[in-house]
C-alpha positions as CSV (number, residue, x, y, z in Angstrom):
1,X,152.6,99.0,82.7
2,X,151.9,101.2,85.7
3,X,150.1,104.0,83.3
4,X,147.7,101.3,81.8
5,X,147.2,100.2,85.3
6,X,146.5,103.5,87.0
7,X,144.1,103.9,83.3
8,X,142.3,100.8,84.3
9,X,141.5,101.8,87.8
10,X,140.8,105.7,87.0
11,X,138.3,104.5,84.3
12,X,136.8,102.1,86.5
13,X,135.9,104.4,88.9
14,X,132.3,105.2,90.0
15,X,132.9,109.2,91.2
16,X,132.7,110.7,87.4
17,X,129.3,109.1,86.7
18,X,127.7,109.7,90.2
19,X,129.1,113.3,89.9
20,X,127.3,113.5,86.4
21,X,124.0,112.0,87.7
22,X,124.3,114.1,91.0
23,X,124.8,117.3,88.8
24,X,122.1,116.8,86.5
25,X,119.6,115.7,89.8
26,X,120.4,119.5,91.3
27,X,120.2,121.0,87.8
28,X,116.6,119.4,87.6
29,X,115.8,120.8,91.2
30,X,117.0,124.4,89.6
31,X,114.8,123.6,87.4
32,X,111.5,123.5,89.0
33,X,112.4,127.3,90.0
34,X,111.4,128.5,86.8
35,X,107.6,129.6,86.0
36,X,105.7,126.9,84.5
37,X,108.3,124.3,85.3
38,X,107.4,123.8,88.5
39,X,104.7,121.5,87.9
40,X,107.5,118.7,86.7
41,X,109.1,116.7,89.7
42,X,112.9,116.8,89.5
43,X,112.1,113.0,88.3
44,X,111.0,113.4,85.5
45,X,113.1,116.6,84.9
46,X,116.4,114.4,85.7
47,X,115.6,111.5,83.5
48,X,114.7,114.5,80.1
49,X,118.1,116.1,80.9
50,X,120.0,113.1,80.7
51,X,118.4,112.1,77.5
52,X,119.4,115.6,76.5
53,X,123.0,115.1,77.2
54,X,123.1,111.0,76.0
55,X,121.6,112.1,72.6
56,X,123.8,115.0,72.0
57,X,126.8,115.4,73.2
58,X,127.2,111.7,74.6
59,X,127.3,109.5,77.9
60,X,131.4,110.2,79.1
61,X,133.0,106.6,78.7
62,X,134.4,107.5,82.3
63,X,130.6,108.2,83.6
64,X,129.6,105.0,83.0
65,X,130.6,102.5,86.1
66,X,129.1,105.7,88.3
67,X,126.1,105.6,86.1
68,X,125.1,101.8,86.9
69,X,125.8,102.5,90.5
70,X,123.4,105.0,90.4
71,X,120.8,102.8,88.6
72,X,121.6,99.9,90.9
73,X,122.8,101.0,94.0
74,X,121.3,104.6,94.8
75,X,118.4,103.7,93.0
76,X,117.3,101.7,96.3
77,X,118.3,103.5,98.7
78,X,116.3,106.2,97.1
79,X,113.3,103.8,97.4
80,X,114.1,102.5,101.1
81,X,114.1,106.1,102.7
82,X,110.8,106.8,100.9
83,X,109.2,104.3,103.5
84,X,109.9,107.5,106.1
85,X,107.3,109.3,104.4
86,X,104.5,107.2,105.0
87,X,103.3,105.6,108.4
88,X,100.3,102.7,109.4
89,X,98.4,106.1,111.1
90,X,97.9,107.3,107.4
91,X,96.7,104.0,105.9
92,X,93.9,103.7,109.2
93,X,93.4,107.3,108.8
94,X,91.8,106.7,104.9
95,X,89.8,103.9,107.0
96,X,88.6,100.8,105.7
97,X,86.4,101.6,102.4
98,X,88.8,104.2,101.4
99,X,91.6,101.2,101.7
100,X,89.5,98.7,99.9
101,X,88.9,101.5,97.3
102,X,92.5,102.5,96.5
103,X,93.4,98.6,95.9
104,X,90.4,97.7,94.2
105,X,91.4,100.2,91.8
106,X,95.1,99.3,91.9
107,X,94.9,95.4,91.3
108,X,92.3,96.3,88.6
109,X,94.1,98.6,86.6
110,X,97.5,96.9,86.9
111,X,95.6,93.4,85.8
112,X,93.5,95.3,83.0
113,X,96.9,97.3,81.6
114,X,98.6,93.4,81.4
115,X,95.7,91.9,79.0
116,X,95.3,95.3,77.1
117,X,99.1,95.4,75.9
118,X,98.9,91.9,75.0
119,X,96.3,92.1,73.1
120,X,98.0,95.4,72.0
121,X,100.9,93.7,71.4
122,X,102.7,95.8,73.3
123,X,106.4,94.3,75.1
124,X,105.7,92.1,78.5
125,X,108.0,94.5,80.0
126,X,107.6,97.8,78.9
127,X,103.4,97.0,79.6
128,X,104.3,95.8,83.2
129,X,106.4,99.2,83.8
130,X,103.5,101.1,82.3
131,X,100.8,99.0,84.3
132,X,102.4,100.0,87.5
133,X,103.6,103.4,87.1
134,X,99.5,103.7,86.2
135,X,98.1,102.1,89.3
136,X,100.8,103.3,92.1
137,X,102.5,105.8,91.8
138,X,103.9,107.3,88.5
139,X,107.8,107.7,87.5
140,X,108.7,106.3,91.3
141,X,106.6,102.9,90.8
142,X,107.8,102.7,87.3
143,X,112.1,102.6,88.7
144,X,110.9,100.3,91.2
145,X,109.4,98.2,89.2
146,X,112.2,97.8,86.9
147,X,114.3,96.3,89.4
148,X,112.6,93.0,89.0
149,X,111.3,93.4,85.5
150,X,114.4,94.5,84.1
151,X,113.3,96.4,81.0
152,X,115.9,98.1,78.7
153,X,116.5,101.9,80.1
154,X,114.2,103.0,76.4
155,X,111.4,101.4,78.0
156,X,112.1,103.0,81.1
157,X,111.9,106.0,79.5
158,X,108.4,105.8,78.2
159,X,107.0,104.3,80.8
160,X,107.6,107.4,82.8
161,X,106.6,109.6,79.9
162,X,103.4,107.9,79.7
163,X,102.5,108.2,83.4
164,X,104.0,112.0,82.9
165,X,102.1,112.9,80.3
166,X,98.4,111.3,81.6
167,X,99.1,112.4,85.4
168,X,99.6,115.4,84.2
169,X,96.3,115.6,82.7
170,X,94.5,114.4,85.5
171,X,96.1,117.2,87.8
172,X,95.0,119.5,85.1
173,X,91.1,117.9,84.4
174,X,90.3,116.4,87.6
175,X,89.6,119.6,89.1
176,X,87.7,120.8,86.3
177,X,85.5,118.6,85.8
178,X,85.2,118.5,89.7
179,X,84.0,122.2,89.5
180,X,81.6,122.4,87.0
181,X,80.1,118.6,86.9
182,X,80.1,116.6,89.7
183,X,80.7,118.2,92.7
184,X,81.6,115.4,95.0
185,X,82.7,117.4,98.5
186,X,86.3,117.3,99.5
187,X,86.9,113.9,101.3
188,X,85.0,112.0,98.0
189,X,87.1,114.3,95.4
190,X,90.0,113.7,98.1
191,X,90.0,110.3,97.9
192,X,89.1,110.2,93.6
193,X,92.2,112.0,93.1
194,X,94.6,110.0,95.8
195,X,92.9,106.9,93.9
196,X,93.6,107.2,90.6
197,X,96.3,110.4,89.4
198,X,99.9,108.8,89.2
199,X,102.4,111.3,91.1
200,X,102.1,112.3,94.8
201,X,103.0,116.1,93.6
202,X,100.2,115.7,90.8
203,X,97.8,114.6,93.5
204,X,98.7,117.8,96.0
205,X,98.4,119.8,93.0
206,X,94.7,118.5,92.2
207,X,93.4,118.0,95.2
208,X,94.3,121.2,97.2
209,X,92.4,123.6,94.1
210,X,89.3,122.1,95.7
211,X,90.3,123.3,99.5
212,X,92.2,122.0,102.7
213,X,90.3,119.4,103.3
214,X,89.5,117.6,100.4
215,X,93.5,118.1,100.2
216,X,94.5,116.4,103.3
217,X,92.0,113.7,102.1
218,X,94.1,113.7,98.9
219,X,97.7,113.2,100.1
220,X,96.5,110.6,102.4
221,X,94.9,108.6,100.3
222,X,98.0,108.7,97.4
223,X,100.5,107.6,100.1
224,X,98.5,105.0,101.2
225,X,98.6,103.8,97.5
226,X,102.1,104.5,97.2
227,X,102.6,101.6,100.3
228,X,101.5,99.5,98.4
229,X,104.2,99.5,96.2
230,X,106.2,96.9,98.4
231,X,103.8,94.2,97.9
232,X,103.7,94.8,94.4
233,X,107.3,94.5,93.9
234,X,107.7,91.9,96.3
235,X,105.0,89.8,94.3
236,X,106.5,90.8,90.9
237,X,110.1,89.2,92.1
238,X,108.3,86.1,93.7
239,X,106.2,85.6,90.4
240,X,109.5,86.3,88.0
241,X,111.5,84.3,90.0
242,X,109.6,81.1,89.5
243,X,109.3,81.6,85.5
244,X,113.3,82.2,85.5
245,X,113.4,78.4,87.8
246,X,110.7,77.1,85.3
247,X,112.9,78.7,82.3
248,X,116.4,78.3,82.9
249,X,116.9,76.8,86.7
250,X,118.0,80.0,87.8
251,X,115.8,82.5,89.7
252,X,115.7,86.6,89.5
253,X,116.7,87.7,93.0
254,X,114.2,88.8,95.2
255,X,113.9,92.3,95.9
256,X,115.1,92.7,99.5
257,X,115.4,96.1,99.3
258,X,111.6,96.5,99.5
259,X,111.7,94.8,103.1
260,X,114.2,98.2,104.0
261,X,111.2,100.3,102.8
262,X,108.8,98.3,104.8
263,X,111.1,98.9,107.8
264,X,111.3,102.8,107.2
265,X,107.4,102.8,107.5
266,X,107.6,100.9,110.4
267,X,110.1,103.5,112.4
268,X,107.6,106.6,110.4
269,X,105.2,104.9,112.0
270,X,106.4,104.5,115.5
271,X,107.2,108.6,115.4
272,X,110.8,108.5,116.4
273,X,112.3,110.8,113.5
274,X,111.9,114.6,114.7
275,X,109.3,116.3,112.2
276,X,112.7,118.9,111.6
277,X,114.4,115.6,109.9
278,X,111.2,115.4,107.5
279,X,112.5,118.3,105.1
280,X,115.7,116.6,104.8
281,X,114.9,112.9,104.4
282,X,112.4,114.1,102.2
283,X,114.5,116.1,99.6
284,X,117.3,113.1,100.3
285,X,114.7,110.8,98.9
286,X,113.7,112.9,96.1
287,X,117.6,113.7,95.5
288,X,118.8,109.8,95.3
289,X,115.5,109.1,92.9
290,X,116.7,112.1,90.8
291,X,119.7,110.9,90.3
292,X,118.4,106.9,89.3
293,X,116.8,108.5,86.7
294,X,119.3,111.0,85.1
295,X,121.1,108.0,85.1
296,X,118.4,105.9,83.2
297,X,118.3,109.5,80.8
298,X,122.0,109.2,79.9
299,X,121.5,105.3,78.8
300,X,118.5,105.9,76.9
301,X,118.8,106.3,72.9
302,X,115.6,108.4,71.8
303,X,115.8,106.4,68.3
304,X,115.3,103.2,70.3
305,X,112.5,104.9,72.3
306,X,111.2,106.2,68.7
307,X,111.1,102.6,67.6
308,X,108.8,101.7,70.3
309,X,105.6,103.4,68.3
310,X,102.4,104.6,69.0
311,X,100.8,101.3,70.4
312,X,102.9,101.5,74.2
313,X,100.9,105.4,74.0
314,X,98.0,103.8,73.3
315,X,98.4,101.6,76.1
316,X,99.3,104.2,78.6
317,X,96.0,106.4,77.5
318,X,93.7,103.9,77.8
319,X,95.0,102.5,81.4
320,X,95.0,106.0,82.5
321,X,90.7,106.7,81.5
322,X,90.5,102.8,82.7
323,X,91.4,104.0,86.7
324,X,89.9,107.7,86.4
325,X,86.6,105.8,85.7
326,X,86.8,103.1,87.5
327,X,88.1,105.0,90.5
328,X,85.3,107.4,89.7
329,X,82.2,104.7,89.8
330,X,83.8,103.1,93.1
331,X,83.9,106.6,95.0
332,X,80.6,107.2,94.1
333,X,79.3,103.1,94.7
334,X,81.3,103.2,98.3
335,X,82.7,105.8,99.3
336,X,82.6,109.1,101.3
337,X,79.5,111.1,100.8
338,X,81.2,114.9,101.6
């Protein structure tokens, strides 16, 4: 009796699966030291070495109750401590235009990728995940999301290979088409690619190849965007909320969490963390996010994502040219002329 006991308790714990998600987060920050790797974030590294492991040798049965924590409970945090990286200076900094811009483009894009998988036929869910990781901010916006939306962990999955594979296009093609077409000046270009390409480190990536300035403009512009992930959430929870209460009496919690990253911008804002904290709240933040999505890798069966087909790709493309172009023709209409 006391063996099956102490059985039950040691296989309940929660230290073998956030061991196994924390393990594979630092072996995706190893990673990114490798030539040609480096232009992966350890998000999207994490969640392709726990597919690895989940598709070959197998998620540990042990793993598992450490694995949800991970998905449930360091998943949040991960997005609450993100708030410190962005402050209300930032957003008046991008001033008014550049504001109206970056939404305009956002609301757009997340509205047009909702009608196009339907008429796609593409899952409610997996097109919502897709819709935001598009119009905010990549694999980050895409986790977030999920907390209200609550897609299996294979739509997860391609979500963030979507917004992977099409930022990573834009990091690559923005510039060049930059350079030898349009020639915008750096705040304009600045402000295209903080507009429209899905990752913050895709954005730093594009916009510095065209100089400092244009840059700064860059990074700017993409956090500003990336605040605006709390009222998207927030909205998404509200709006799935009332269908559960219409549906079945019961309503989806609200995402609270969201109001602790709202809080974290507010203390960014207010400049009471030391700037030598900002390395280290900054790779904590990266670190907990790392290890959501190794833990989202290690649930995910690649024949279930195989299943999904081409049409959630399709989806993904399209949404992606729908904000480079419309992001494109608003810049030029209204914004910065250098």
């Amino acid at each position: 009796m006391t063996d099956t006991t102490a059985d039950a308790g040691q296989s309940s714990s929660i230290w073998p699966g956030l061991a196994l998600t924390a393990l594979i987060a630092a072996a995706a920050f190893g990673l990114r030291r490798v030539p040609g790797v480096n232009a992966f974030s350890p998000l999207i590294l994490s969640i392709l070495l726990g597919m690895a492991l989940h598709n070959t040798i197998g998620t540990p049965g042990a793993a598992k109750p450490g694995v949800t924590v991970s998905l449930k409970v360091i998943l949040k945090a991960g997005i609450v401590l993100l708030g410190l990286q962005l402050t209300v200076g930032q957003v008046i900094e991008v001033g008014l235009r550049g504001v109206g811009i970056i939404a305009a483009a956002l609301i757009a894009t997340f509205l047009f990728t909702k009608w196009l998988g339907r008429q796609l036929g593409v899952g409610a869910k997996l097109t919502e995940l897709i819709a935001a990781g598009t119009s905010i901010c990549g694999a980050s916006a895409v986790i977030a999301t999920n907390t209200v939306t609550r897609a299996s962990d294979e739509d997860v999955a391609y979500a963030v290979a979507c917004v992977t594979v099409f930022g990573s296009l834009s990091m690559v093609l923005i510039p060049v088409v930059e350079a030898t077409v349009l020639h915008l000046g750096p705040d304009a270009y600045g402000l295209w690619t903080g507009a429209v390409i899905h990752e913050v480190a895709q954005v730093v990536a594009a916009a510095f190849q065209q100089g400092d300035a244009a840059g700064h403009t860059g990074t700017i512009a993409k956090l500003t965007r990336v605040m605006m992930l709390a009222p998207l959430v927030l909205t998404l929870g509200l709006l799935a909320r009332r269908r559960n209460e219409g549906a079945s009496g019961a309503g989806a919690p609200i995402p609270w969490f969201v109001l602790g990253f709202v809080a974290m911008v507010g203390i960014a804002s207010l400049g009471i963390v030391p700037t030598a904290a900002e390395p280290w709240h900054k790779g904590l933040t990266q670190f907990l996010l790392a290890m959501a999505l190794a833990a989202m890798g290690l649930e995910t069966d690649i024949r279930k994502l195989a299943a999904e087909g081409a049409r959630p790709a399709l989806l993904g493309a399209t949404s992606w040219l729908f904000i480079v172009a419309l992001g494109l023709g608003l810049v030029l209409l209204l914004g910065p002329n250098g």
